[in-house]
C-alpha positions in Angstrom: 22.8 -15.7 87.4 23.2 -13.0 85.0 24.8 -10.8 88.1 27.8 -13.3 87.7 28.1 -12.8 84.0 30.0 -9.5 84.2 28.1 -8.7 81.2 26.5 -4.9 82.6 24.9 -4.9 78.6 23.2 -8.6 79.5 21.9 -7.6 83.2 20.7 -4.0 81.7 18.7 -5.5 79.3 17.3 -8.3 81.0 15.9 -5.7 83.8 14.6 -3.5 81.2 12.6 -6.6 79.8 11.5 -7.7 83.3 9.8 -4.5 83.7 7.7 -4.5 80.6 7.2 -7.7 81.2 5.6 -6.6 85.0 3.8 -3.5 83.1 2.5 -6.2 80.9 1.3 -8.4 83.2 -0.4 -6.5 85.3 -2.4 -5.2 82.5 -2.7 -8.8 81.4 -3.8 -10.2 84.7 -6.2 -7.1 85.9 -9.1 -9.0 83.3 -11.1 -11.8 85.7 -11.2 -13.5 82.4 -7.9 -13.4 81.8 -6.5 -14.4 85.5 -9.4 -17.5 85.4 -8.0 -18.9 81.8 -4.5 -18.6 83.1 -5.4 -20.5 86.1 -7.5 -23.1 84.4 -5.0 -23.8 81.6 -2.0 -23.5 84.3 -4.1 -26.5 86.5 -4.9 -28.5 83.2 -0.7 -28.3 82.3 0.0 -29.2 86.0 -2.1 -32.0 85.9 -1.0 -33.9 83.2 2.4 -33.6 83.9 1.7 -34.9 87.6 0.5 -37.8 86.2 3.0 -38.3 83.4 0.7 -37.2 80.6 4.0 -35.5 79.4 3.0 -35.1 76.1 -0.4 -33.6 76.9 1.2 -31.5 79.1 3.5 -30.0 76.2 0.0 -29.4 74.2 -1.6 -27.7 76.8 2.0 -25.5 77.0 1.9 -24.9 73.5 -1.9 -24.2 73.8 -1.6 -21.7 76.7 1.5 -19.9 74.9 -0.8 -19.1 72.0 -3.7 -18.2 73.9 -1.6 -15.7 75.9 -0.2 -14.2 72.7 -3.1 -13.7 71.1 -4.5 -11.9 74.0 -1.4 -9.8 74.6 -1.8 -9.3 70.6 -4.9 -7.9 71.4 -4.6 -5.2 74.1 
């Protein structure tokens, strides 16, 4: 989308913070405990929102949001 915004500023940036975000990730990820939390917490958000558990759903969000920044905190 941001290809159409003829914005060369917006698209430069937002590919600069894709890549850290990749460089971050992989580093992230490359922990077993790390890739077995995300999946767990990524089921647990999945599952309440198939069953229309929205509002648990947002909790678990907002729970896996600050468990991921307090382990990127903590590389």
């Amino acid at each position: 989308m941001l290809e159409y915004s003829d914005n060369t500023f917006l698209l430069d940036a937002s590919q600069k913070v894709r890549m850290h975000l990749t460089v971050f990730s992989n580093s992230y990820e490359a922990d077993d405990r790390n890739r077995s939390d995300i999946q767990r917490e990524h089921e647990e958000i999945y599952e309440a929102a198939r069953v229309g558990e929205d509002e648990k759903a947002l909790d678990l969000m907002r729970i896996h949001l600050e468990n991921s920044l307090a382990k990127a905190l903590s590389l």
